[in-house]
C-alpha positions in Angstrom: -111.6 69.5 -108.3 -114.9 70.7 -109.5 -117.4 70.5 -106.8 -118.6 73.5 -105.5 -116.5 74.7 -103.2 -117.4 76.9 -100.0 -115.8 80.5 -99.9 -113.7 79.0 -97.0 -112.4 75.8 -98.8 -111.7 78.8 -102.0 -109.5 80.4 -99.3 -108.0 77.7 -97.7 -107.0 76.3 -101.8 -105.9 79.4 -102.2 -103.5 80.3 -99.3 -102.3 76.2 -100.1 -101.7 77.8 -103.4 -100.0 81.0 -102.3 -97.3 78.8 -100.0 -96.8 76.3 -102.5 -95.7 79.1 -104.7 -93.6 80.9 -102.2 -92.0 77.6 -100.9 -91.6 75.4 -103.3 -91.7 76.9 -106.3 -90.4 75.0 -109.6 -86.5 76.3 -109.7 -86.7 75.1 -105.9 -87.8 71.8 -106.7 -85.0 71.7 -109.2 -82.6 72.3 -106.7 -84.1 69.5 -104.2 -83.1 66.6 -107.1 -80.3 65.3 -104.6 -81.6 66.8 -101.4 -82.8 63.5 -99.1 -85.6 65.1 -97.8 -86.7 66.7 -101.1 -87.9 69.3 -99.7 -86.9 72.7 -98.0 -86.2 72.9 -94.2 -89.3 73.7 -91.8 -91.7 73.3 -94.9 -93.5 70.5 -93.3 -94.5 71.6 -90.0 -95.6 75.1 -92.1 -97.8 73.1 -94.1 -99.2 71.3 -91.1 -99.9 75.1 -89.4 -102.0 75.7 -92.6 -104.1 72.1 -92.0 -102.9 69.6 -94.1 -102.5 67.2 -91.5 -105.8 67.9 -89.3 -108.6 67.4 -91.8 -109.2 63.7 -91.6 -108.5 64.3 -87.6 -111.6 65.2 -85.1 -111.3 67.5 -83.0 -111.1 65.6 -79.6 -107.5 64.7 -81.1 -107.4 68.3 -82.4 -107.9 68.5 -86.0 -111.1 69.2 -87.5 -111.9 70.1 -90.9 -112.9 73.4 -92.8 -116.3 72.7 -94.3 -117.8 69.3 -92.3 -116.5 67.4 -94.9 -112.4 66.8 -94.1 -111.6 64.8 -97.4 -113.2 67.1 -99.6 -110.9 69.7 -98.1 -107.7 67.5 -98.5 -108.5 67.2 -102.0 -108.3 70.4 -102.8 -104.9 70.1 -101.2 -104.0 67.0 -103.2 -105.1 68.8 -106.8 -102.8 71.6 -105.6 -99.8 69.3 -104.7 -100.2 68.0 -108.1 -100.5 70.8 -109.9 -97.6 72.1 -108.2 -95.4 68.6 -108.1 -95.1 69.4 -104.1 -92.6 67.6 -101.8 -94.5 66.6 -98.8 -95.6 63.0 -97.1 -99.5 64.5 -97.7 -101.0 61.1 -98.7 -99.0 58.8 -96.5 -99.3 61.2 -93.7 -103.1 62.0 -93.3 -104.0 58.3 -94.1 -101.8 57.2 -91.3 -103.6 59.8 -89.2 -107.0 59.0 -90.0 -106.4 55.3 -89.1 -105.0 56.4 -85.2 -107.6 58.6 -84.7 -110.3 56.4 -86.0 -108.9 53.6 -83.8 -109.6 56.0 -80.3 -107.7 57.8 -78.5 -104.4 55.0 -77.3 -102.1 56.8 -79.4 -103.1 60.6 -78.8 -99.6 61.5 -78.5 -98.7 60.3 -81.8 -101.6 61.9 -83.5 -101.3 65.3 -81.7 -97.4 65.6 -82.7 -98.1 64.3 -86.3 -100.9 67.3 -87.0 -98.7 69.8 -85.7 -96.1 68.5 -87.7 -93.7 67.8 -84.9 -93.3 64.4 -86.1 -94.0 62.2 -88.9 -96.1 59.3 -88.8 -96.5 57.4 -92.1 -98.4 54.5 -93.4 -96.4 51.2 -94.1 -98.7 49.2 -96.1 -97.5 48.0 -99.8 -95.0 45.2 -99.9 -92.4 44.4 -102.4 -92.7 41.8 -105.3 -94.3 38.9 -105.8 -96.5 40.4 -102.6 -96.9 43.8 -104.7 -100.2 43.6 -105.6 -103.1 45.7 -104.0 -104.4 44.2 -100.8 -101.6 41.2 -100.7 -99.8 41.2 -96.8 -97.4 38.7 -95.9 -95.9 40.9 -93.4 -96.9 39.2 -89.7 -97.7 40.5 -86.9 -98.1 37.9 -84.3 -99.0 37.8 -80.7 -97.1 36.8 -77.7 -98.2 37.1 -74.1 -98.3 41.1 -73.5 -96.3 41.6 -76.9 -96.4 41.5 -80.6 -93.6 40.4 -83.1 -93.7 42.4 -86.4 -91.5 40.6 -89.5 -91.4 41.4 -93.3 -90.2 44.2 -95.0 -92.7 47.0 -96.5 -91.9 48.7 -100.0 -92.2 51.5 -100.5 -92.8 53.2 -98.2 -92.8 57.4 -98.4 -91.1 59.6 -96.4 -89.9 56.1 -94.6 -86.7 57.9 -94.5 -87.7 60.8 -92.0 -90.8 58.9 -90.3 -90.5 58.5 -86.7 -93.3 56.3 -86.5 -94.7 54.1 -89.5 -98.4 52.3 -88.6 -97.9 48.8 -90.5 -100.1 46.2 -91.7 -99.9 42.8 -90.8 -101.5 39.8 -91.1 -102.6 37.5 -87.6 -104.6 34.3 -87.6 -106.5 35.2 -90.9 -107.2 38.7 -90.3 -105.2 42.0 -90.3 -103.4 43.9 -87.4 -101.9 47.0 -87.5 -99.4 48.5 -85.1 -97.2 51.9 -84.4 -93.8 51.2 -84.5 -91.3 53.6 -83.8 -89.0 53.9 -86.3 -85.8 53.6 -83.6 -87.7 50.3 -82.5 -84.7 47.3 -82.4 -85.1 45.4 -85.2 -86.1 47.9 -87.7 -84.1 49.0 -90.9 -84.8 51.9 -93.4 -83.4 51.7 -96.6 -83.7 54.6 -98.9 -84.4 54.1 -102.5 -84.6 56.1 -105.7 -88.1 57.1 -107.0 -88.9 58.7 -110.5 -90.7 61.6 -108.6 -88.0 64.7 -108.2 -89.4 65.3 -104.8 -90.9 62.5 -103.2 -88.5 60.5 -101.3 -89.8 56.3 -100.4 -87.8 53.8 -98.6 -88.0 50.1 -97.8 -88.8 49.5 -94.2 -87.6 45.7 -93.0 -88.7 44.7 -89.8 -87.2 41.7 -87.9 -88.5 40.6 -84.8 -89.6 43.7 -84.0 -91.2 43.5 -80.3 -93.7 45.5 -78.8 -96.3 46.0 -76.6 -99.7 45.2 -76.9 -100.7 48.6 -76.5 -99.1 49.6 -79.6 -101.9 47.7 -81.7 -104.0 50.3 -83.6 -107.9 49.1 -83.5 -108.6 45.2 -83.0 -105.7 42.6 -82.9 -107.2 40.5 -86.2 -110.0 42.6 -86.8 -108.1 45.4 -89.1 -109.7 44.4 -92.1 -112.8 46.7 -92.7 -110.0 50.0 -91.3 -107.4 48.7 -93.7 -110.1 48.6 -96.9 -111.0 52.1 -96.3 -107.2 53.4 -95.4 -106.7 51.6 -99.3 -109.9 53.5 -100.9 -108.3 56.9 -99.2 -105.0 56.5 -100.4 -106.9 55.4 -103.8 -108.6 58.6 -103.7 -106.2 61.2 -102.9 -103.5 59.7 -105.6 -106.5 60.5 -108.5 -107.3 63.7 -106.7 -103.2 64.6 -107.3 -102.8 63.2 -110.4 -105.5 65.4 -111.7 -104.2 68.1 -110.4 -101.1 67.1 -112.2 -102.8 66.5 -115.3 -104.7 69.9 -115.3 -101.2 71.7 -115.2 -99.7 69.4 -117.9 -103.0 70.5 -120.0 -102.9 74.2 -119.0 -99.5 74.6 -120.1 -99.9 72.6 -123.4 -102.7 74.5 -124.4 -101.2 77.7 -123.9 -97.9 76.5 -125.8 -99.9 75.6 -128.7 -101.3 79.1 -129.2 -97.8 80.4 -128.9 -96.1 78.1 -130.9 -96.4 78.7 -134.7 -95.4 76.2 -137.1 -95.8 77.5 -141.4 -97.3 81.0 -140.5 -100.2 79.0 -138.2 -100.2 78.7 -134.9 -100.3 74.7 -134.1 -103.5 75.1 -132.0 -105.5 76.0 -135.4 -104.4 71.9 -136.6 -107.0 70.1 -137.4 -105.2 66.7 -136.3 -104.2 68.7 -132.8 -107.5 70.1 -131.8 -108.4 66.3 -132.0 -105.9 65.2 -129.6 -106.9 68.0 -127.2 -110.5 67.0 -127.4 -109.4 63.6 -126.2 -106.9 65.2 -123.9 -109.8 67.3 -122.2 -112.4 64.5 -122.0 -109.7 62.3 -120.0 -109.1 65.8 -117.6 -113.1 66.2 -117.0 -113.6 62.7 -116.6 -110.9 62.4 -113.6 -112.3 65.6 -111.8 -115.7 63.6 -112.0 -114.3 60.2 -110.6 -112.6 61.9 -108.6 -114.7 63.9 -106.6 -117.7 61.3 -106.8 -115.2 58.9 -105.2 -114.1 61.6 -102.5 -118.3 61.7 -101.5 -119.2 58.1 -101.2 -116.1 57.9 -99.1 -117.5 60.6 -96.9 -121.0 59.6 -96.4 -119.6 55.9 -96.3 -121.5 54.5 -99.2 -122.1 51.5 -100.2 -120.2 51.7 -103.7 -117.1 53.8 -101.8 -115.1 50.8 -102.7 -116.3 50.9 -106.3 -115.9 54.5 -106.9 -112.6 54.5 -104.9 -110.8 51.9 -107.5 -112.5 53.6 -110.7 -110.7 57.0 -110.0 -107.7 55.5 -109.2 -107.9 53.3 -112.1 -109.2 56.2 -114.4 -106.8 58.9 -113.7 -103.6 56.3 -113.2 -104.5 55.0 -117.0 -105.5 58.3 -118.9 -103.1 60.4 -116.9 -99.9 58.5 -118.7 -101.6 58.8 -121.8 -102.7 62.6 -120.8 -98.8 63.6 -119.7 -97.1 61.8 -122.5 -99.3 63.2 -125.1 -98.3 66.6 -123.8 -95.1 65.7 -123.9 -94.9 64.7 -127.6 -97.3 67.9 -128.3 -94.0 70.3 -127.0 -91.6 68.4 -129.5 -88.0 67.9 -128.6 -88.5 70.8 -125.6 -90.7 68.5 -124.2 -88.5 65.9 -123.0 -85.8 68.0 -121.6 -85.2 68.7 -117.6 -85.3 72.6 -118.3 -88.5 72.4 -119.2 -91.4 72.2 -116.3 -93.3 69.4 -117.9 -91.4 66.6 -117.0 -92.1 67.3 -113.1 -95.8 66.9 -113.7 -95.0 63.8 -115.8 -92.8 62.4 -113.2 -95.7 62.8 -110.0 -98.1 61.3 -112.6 -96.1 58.4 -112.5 -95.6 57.8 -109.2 -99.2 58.3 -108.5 -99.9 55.5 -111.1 -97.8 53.0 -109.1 -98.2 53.4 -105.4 -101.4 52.1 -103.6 -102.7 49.7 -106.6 -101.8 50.2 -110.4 -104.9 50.6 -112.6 -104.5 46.6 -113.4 -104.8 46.1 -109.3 -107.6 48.5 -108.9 -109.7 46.7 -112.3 -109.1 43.4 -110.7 -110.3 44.5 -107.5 -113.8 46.3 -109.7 -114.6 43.2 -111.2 -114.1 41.5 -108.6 -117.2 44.1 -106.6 -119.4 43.5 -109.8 -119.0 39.5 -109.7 -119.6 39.7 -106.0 -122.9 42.0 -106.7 -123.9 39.7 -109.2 -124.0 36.4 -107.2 
């Protein structure tokens, strides 16, 4: 990310840094291909001791950020994650979070065990086809007498696999609800599914006539629209802060190959026909840290255009970081596409970043759909 970062944020990105490297470095992410966590034991709860899971959190529920500003600090986190291809629940997770705390303090328990990384508490909001599209829930939630009935399946959902608690999005009477639901709650079946990402694990969550109380409504019953929007532009947000991140690495390590690499005497950074594809390849890069980080601030001060902003850097960096990775890609030659080398991890987050929480089609739709509503 480019803003200008406090010397605390530098040091909290770097000690981020520092236990990514230490933890999970690239031959360990290797060896987590068929591990169904994807990633090593107690990593999580370390990575929640360092913050991870607190900045979107006030303090009253005992998080807090490190500058004032708690999603500028998670982005930092994100672009690391990225840049490193990092197992971890980090979007899910903190978006989750931020909707409990936001809705008071009825599930402090839930919130306090999911910052210290005790427990895991993800968000269950995308839903599989023909309902896949950005902001489409059939899912139900629907009220009766002191309880609530929760049916339809969620897809995918990540780290649905080791959640104990997933906080779902429904639809009631015209409006949204959402609700903590345990993941032991009767009724409710996990089914693990295979992702393109080496370390991110996602699973589809079916829930049949899953009962519970009243009290485990998060926010308004009906009135979850408005919380739900913003929960999407988050998500929206820290997918394009990651995926730059991603595509920074992809860049760095290109760029350096291509000084190294000689081809007829020349190294194949002095080709005419190259530097022009890493001109394009470095516009695409500066462009997502901008959207990116102008999208992270009019979340923040709750602007107006936060919507806007939110589906432009998701739509930005999901488009140009494909044609960022692959170009890389085909820049390495026949190296490029195999496992031993490290570029395909970056290639692979990329993806999955393209695809969860809106695809740049989804997050268009929903632009021009802002600018026709301005215009009227």
């Amino acid at each position: 990310m480019r803003f200008d970062r406090t010397p605390d944020q530098e040091f909290f990105r770097e000690t981020t840094v520092r236990f990514l490297e230490e933890q999970a470095p690239v031959a360990t992410l290797r060896g987590l291909r068929d591990d169904p966590v994807g990633a090593p034991p107690g990593y999580w709860r370390r990575g929640a001791e360092l913050g991870w899971t607190s900045l979107l959190v006030g303090e009253a529920h005992g998080g807090g950020s490190i500058s004032g500003d708690g999603l500028a600090d998670l982005t930092l986190v994100a672009h690391e994650f990225g840049a490193h291809a990092a197992p971890g629940p980090l979007i899910t997770a903190n978006v989750a979070l931020s909707a409990l705390a936001a809705a008071g303090s009825d599930h402090a328990a839930t919130i306090a065990a999911g910052v210290a990384g005790d427990a895991r508490c993800v968000w269950a909001h995308g839903e599989p086809a023909p309902a896949d599209r950005l902001g489409t829930v059939t899912c139900t939630i629907t009220p009766d007498g002191d309880d609530v009935v929760l049916d339809g399946t969620k897809r995918p959902v990540e780290a649905g696999a080791e959640a104990d608690a997933f906080v779902v999005t429904g639809a009631t009477d015209g409006g949204l609800t959402q609700v903590l639901v345990p993941a032991d709650a009767p009724g409710v079946t996990v089914t693990p599914l295979t992702t393109v990402d080496l370390t991110r694990r996602a699973a589809a969550v079916a829930f049949a006539g899953v009962r519970l109380p009243r009290s485990a409504v998060v926010g308004p019953l009906g009135g979850a629209a408005g919380p739900v929007r913003r929960q999407e532009q988050l998500a929206a947000i820290l997918c394009a802060a990651e995926t730059t991140g991603a595509m920074q690495r992809s860049f760095d390590l290109t760029v350096e190959w291509a000084f190294d690499r000689y081809s007829f005497g020349r190294p194949l950074a002095s080709y005419q026909a190259l530097k022009h594809r890493f001109a394009d390849m470095k516009v695409w890069l500066e462009a997502s840290h901008a959207a990116s980080d102008a999208a992270a601030a009019a979340w923040s001060a709750d602007a107006p255009d936060a919507d806007a902003r939110a589906s432009a850097a998701k739509a930005y960096t999901g488009e140009f970081g494909a044609e960022l990775a692959h170009d890389c890609v085909q820049m390495h030659g026949g190296i490029g596409v195999t496992f031993e080398h490290d570029l395909h991890l970056y290639l692979r987050r990329i993806t999955w970043d393209r695809v969860v929480y809106g695809t740049p089609a989804d997050h268009r739709q929903r632009l021009a759909a802002l600018l026709i509503g301005e215009a009227a």
